[in-house]
TIFIMI-921667 format. One record per residue: y, x, z of N, C-alpha, C in turn; residue number from 1. Coordinates in nm, 3 decimals, padded with zeros to 5 digits, m for minus. Atoms other than C-alpha are relative to their C-alpha. Example, Ala and Ser with C-alpha at 12.3 -4.5 7.8 and 13.67 -1.06 7.14 Angstrom:
TIFIMI-921667
+---------+---------+---------+---------+---------+---------+---------+---------+---------+-----+
!    n_c2 !    n_c1 !    n_c3 !   ca_c2 !   ca_c1 !   ca_c3 !    c_c2 !    c_c1 !    c_c3 ! num !
+---------+---------+---------+---------+---------+---------+---------+---------+---------+-----+
! m00.119 !  00.089 !  00.000 ! m00.450 !  01.230 !  00.780 !  00.120 !  00.090 !  00.000 !   1 !
! m00.119 ! m00.082 ! m00.006 ! m00.106 !  01.367 !  00.714 !  00.109 ! m00.077 !  00.073 !   2 !
+---------+---------+---------+---------+---------+---------+---------+---------+---------+-----+
end
This chain:
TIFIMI-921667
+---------+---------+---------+---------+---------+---------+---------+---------+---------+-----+
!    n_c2 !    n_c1 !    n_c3 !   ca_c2 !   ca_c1 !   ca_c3 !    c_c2 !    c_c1 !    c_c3 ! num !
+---------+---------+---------+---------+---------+---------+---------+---------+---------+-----+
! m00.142 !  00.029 !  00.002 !  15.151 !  11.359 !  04.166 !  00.073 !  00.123 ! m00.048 !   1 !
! m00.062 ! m00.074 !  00.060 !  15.413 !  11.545 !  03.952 !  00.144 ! m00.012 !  00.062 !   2 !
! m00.115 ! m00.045 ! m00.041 !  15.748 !  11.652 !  04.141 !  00.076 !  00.059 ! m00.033 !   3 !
! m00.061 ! m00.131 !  00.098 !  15.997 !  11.849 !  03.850 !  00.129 ! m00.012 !  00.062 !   4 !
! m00.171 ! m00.015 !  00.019 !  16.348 !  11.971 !  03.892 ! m00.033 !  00.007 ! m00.088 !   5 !
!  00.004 ! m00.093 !  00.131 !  16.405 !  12.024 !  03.549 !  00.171 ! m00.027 !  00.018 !   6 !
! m00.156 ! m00.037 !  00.018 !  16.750 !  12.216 !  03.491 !  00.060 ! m00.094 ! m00.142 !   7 !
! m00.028 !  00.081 !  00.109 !  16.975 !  12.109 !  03.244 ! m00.009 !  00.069 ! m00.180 !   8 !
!  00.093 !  00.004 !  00.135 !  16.810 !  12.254 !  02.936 ! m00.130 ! m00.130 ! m00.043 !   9 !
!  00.146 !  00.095 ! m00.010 !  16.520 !  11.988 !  03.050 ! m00.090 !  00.054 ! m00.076 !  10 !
!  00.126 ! m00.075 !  00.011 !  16.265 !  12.240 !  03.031 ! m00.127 ! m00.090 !  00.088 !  11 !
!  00.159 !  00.086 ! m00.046 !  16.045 !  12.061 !  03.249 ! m00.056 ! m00.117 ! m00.099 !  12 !
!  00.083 !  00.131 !  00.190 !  16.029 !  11.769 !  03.033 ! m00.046 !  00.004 ! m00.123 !  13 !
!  00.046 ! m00.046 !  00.151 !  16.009 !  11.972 !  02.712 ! m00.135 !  00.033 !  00.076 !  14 !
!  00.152 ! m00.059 ! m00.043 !  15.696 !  12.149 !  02.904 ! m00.076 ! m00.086 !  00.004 !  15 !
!  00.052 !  00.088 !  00.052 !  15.586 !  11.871 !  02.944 ! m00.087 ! m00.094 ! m00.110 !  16 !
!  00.037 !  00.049 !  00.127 !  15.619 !  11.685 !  02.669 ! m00.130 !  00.063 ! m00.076 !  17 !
!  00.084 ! m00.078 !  00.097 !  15.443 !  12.006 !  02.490 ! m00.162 !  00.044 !  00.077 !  18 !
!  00.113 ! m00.025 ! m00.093 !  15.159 !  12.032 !  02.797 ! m00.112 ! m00.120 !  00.023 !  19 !
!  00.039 !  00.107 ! m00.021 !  15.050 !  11.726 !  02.757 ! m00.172 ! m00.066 ! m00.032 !  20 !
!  00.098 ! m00.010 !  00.021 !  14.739 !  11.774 !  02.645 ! m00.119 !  00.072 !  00.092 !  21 !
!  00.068 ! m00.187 ! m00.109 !  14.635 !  12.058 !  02.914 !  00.009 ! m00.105 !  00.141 !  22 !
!  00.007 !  00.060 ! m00.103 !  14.739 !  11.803 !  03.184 ! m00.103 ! m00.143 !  00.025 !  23 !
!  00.111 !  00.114 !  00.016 !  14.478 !  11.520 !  03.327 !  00.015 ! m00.052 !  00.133 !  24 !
! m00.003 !  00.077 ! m00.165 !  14.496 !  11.252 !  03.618 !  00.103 !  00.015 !  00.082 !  25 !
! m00.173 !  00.023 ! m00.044 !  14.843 !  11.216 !  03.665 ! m00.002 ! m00.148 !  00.066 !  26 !
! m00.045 !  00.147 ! m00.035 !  14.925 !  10.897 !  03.893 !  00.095 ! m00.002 !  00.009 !  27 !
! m00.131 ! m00.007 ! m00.035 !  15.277 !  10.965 !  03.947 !  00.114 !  00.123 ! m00.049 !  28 !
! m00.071 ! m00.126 ! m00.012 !  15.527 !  11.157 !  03.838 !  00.159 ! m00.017 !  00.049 !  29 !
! m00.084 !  00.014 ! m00.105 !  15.834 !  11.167 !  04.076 !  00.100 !  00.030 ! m00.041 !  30 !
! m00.106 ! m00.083 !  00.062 !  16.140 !  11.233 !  03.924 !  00.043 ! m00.079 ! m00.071 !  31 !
! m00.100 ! m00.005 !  00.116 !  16.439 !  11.199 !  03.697 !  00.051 !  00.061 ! m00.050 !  32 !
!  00.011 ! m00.132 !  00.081 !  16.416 !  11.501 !  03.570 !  00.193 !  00.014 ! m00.044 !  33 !
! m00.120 !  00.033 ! m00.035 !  16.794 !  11.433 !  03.642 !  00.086 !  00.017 ! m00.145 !  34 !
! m00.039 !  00.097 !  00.082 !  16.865 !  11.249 !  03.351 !  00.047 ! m00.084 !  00.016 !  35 !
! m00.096 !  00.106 ! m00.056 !  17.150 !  11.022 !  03.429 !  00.008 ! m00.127 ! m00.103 !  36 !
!  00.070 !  00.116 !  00.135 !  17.057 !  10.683 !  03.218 !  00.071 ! m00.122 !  00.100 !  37 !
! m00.053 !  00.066 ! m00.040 !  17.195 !  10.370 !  03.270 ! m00.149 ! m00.118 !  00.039 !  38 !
!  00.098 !  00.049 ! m00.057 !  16.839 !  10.249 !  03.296 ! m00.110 !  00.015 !  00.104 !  39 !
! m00.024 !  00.053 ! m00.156 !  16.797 !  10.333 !  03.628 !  00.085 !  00.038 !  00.097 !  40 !
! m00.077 !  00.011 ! m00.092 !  17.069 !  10.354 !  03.765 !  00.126 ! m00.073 ! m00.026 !  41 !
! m00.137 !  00.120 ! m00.008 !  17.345 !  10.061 !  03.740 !  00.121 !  00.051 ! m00.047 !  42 !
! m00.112 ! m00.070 ! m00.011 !  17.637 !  10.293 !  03.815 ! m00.022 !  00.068 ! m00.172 !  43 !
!  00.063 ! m00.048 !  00.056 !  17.536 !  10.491 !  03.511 !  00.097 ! m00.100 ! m00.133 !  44 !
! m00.050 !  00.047 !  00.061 !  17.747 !  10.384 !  03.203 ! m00.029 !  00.047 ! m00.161 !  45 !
!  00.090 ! m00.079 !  00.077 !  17.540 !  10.572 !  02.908 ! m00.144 !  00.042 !  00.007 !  46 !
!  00.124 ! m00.039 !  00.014 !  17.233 !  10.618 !  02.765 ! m00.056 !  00.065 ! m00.028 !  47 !
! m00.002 ! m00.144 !  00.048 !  17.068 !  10.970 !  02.720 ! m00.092 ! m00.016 ! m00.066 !  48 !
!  00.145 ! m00.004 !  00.134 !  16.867 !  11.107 !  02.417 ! m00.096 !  00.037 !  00.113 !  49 !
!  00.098 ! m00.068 ! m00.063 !  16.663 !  11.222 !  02.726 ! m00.087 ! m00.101 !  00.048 !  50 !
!  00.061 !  00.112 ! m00.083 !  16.584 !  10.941 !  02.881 ! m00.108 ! m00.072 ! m00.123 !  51 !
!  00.088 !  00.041 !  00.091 !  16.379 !  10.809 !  02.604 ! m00.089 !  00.108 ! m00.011 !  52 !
!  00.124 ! m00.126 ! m00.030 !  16.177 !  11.180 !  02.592 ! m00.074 ! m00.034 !  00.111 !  53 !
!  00.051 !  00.066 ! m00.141 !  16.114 !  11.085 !  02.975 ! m00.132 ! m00.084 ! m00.021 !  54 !
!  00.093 !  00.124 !  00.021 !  15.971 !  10.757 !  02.889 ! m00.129 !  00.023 ! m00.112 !  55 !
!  00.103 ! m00.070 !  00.122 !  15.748 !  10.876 !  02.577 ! m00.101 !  00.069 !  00.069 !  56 !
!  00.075 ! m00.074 ! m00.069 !  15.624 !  11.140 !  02.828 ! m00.073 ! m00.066 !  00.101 !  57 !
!  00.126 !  00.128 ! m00.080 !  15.489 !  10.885 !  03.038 ! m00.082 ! m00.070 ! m00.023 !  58 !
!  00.075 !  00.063 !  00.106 !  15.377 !  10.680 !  02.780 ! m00.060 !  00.059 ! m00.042 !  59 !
!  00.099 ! m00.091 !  00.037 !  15.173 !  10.996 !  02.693 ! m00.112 ! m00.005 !  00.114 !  60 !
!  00.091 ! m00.013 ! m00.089 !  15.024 !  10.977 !  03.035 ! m00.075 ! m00.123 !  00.044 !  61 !
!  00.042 !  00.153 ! m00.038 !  14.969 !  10.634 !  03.063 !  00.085 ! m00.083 !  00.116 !  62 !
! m00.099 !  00.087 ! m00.129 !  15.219 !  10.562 !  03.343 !  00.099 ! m00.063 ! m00.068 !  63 !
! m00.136 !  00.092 !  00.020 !  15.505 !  10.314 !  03.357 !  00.098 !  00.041 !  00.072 !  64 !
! m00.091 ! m00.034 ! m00.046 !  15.844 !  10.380 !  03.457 !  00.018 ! m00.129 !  00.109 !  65 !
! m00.054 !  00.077 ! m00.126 !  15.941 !  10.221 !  03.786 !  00.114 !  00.063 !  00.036 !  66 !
! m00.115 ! m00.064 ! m00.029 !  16.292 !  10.246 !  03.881 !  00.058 ! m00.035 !  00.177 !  67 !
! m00.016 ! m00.011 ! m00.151 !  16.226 !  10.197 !  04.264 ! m00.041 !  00.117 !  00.102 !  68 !
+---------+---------+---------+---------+---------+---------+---------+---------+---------+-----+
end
């Protein structure tokens, strides 16, 4: 399990993104790398270029986004 703050440069997620090869046997990664997206969260009235990095980065790991 993966637990990031990432600040708002979204360094964690770039690290990520770019670590992605170095990392292995990820089941979870915990976070919203506090990326405010309207896809998960209702309130939320915009959609970030980040939030699609997010999702990609998961889709690198093989996980699915769950927004529970």
């Amino acid at each position: 399990m993966i637990n990031v703050y990432s600040d708002a440069n979204q360094s964690a997620l770039k690290y990520l993104k770019n670590a992605e090869a170095n990392v292995h046997n990820i089941l979870v990664i915990a976070s919203d790398f506090n990326i405010r997206d309207s896809i998960w969260d209702p309130l939320i009235l915009f959609h970030s270029i980040y939030s699609n990095l997010l999702i990609n980065v998961a889709d690198s790991f093989n996980l699915l986004l769950s927004v529970y």
